[in-house]
C-alpha positions as CSV (number, residue, x, y, z in Angstrom):
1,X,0.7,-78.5,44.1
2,X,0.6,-75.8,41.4
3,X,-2.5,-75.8,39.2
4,X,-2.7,-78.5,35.9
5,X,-3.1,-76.4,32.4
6,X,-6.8,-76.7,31.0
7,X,-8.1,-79.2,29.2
8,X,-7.5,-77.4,25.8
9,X,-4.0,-76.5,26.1
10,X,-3.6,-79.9,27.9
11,X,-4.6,-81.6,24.7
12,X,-1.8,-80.0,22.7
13,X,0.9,-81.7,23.6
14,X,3.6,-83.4,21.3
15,X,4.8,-87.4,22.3
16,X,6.9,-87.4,18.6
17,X,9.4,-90.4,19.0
18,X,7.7,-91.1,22.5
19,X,7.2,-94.8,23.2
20,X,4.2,-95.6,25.2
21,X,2.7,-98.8,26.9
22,X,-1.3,-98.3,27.4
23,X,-2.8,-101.1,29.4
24,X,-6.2,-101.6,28.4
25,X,-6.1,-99.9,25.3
26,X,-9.1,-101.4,23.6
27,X,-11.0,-100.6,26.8
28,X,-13.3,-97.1,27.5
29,X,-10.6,-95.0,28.3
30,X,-7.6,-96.9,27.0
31,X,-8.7,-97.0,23.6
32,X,-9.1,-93.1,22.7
33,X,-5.8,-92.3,24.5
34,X,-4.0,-94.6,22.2
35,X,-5.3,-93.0,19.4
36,X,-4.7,-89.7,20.9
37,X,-0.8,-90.5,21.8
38,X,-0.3,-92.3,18.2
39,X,-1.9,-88.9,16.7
40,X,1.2,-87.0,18.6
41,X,4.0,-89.2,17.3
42,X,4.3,-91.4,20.0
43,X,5.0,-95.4,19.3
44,X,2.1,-96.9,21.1
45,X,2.5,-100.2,22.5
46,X,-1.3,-101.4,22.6
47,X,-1.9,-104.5,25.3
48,X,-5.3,-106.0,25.9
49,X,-6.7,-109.5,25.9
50,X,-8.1,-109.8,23.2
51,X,-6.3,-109.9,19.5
52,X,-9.3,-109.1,17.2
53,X,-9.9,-105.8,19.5
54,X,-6.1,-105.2,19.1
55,X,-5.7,-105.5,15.9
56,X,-8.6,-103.3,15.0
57,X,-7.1,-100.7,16.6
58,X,-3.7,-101.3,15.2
59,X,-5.5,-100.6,11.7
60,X,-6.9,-97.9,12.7
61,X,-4.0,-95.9,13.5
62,X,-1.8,-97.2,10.7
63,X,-5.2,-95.9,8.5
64,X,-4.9,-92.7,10.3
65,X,-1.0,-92.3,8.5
66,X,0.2,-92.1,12.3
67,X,3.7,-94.4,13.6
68,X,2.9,-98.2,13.7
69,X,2.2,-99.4,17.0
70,X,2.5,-103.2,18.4
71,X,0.4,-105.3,20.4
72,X,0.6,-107.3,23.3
73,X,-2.3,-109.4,23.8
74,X,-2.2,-110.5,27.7
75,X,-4.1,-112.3,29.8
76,X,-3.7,-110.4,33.6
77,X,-5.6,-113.0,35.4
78,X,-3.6,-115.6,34.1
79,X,0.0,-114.1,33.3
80,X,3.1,-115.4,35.6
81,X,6.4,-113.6,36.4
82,X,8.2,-115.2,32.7
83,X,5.0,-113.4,31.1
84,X,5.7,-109.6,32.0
85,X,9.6,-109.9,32.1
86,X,8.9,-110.7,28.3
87,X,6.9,-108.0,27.9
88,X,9.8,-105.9,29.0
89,X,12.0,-108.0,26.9
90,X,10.6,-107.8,23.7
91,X,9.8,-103.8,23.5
92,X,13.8,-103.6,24.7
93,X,14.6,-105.6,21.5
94,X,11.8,-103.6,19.6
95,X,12.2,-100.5,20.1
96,X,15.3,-100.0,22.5
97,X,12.8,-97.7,24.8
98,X,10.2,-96.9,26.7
99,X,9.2,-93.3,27.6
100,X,5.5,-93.8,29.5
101,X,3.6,-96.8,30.9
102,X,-0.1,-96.4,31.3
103,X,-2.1,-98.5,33.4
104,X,-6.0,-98.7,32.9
105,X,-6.9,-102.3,32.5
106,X,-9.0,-103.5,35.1
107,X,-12.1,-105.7,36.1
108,X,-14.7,-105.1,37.9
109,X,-15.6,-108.5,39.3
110,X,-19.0,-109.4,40.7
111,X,-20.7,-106.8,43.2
112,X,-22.6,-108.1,46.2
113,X,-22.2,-109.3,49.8
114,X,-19.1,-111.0,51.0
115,X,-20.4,-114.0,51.9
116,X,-21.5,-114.5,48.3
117,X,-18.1,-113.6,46.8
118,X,-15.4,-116.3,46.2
119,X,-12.0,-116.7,46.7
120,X,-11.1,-117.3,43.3
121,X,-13.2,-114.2,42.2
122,X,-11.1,-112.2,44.2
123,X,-8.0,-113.7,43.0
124,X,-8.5,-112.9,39.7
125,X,-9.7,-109.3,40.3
126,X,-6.6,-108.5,42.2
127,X,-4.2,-110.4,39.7
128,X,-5.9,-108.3,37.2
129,X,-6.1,-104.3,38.7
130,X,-2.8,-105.2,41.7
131,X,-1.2,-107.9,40.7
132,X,-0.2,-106.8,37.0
133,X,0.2,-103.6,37.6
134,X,2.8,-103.8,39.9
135,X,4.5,-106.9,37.8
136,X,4.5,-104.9,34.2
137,X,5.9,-102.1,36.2
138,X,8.7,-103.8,38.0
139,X,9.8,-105.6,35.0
140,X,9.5,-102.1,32.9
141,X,11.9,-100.2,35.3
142,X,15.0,-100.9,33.8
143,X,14.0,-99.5,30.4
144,X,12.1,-97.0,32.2
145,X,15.4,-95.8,33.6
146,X,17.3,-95.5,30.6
147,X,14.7,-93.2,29.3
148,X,15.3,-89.5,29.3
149,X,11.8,-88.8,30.9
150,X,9.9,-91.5,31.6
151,X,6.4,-91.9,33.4
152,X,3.9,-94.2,35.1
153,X,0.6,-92.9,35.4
154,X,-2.1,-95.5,37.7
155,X,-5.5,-95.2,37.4
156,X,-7.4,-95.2,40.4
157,X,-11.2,-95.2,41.5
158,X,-12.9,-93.8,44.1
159,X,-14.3,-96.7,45.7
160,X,-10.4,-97.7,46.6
161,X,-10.6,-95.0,48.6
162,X,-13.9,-94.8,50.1
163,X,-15.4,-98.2,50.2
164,X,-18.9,-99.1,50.4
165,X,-21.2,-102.3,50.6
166,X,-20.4,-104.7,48.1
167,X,-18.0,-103.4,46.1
168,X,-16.2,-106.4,47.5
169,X,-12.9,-107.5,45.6
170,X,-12.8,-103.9,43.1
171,X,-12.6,-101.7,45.8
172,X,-10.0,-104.2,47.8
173,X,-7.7,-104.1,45.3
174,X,-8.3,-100.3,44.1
175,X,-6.9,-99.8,47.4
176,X,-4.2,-102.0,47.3
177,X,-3.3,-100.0,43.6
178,X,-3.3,-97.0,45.2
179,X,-0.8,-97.7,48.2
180,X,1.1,-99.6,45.0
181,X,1.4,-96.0,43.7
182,X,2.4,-94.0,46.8
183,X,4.8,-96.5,47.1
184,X,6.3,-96.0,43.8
185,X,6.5,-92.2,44.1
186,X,8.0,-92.3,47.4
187,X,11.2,-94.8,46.0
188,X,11.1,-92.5,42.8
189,X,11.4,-89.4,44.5
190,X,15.5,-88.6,43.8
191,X,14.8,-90.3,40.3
192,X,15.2,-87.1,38.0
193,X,14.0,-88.9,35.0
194,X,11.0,-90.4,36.5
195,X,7.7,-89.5,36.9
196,X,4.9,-91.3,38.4
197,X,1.0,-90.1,39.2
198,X,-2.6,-91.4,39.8
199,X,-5.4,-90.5,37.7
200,X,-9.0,-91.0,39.7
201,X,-11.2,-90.5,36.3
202,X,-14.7,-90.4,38.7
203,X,-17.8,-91.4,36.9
204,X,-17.6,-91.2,33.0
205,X,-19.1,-93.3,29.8
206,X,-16.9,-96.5,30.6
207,X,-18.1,-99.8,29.7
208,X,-17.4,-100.2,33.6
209,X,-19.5,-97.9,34.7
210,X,-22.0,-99.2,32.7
211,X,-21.4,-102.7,34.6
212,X,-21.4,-101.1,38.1
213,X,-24.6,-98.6,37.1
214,X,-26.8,-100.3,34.5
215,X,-29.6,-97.8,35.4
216,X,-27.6,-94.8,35.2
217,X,-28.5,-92.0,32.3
218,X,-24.9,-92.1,30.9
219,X,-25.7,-89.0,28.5
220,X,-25.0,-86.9,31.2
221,X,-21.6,-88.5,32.1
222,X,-18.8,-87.2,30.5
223,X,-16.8,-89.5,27.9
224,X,-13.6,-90.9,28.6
225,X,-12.1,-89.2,25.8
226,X,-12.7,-85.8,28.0
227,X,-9.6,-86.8,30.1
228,X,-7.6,-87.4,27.2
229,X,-5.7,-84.2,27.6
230,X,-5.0,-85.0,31.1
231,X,-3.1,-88.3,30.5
232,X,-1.3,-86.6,27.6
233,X,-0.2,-83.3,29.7
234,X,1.4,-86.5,32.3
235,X,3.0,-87.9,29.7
236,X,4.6,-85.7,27.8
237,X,4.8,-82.3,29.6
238,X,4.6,-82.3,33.4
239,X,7.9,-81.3,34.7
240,X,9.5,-83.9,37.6
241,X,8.7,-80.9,40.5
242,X,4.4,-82.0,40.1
243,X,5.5,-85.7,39.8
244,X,3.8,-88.0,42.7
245,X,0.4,-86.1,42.1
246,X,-3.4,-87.4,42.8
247,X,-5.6,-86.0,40.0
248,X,-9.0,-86.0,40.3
249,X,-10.2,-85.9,36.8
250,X,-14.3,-84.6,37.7
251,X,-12.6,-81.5,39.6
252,X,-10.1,-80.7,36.5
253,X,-12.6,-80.9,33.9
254,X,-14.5,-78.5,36.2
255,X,-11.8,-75.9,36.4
256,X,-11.3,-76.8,40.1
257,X,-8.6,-77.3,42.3
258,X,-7.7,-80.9,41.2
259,X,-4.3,-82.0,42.1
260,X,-3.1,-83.2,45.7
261,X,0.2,-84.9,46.4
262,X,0.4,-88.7,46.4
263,X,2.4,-88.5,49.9
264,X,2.4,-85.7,52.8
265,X,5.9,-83.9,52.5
266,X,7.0,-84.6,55.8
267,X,6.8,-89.0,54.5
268,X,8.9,-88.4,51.6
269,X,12.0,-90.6,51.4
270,X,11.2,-92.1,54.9
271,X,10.9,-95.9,55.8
């Protein structure tokens, strides 16, 4: 796939009149990439779970003089079917569109052995990073559609692809995300309009991370805010030809190779 553009012309990308659904967006990496997109113009739709996180944020981007967002305070673990085809429902009657849907709200769940895990632990972990992902994005299509340019950006981890001892339920259902994704850029493939990729951020200054590593020296992680520019280059200036691309994020802030397609060339558009 051809290379992405550098972090600092990444970053200078316009989303004016953009309207953009950030999972998460209270969390490490979704908060400073709402701020980012409402800096460019874009209409941020701000979910998370809870409503005095959101609507600290809100203020601070209506302080910062940028387009007023709205928020969508969701419970994942607990949200049915009625729950996300509302969502899609109410930014329809809102704000007639929807230009870019990012997805970085997960939970990590409890790390250990298997046979100290429960069923219902796992349940709520994949509802949470599988489960709503695919339901927000299903009942998001049809507004997707109508959009000139439209894209879905999944976040991924590692460990969904290289599991290890008792990682357990996350690393279960980071895999199931990522087939979710390969899936979706497969069916999208002879969608001009639509764009989707996968993000694997690596190890950076998440509260996460900071879950999964409690010992680690985090000072020498980078912040989430350091992938910024990537999201924003997905969002508002990759053309459809790089759509269905694998980024890892620790290679591009490198200056590495860092891009891969989501599915070989020879499995596109086959059953």
């Amino acid at each position: 796939m051809p290379p992405l553009p550098a972090p600092a012309s990444a970053d200078r990308i316009d989303l004016d009149g953009r309207a953009i659904l950030i999972t998460g967006a209270t969390g490490g990496l979704g908060r400073p990439l709402a701020l980012a997109c409402a800096a460019r113009g874009a209409t941020v739709i701000l979910h998370a779970r809870v409503v005095r996180k959101l609507e600290a944020l809100y203020d601070e981007i209506v302080a910062a003089g940028n387009p007023q967002p709205s928020i969508l305070p969701l419970d994942f673990s607990t949200a049915d079917a009625d729950d996300f085809g509302n969502v899609a429902a109410a930014i329809r009657g809102q704000l007639g569109r929807l230009d870019g849907l990012v997805h970085t709200a997960a939970v990590l769940g409890s790390l250990g052995p298997i046979e100290h895990q429960s069923l219902d632990a796992w349940l709520d972990v994949w509802r949470v990073d599988v489960a709503a992902a695919m339901a927000l994005t299903r009942s998001a299509m049809p507004i997707l559609t109508s959009a000139p340019d439209a894209c879905v950006v999944f976040t991924l981890d590692a460990r969904g692809e290289d599991p290890r001892a008792y990682w357990g339920a996350y690393a279960a259902a980071k895999a199931g995300l990522s087939a979710l994704t390969r899936t979706i850029a497969d069916e999208w493939e002879t969608h001009a309009n639509l764009r989707v990729n996968a993000v694997v951020p690596g190890a950076i200054r998440s509260p996460l991370r900071m879950l999964s590593h409690p010992g680690e020296d985090k000072t020498a992680l980078p912040p989430p805010d350091a992938l910024v520019p990537l999201y924003l280059y997905l969002l508002g200036a990759q053309p459809k030809s790089e759509s269905g691309a694998r980024i890892d994020a620790q290679a591009w802030l490198a200056g590495q190779p860092a891009s891969s397609p989501l599915l070989p060339a020879s499995m596109a558009g086959r059953p």
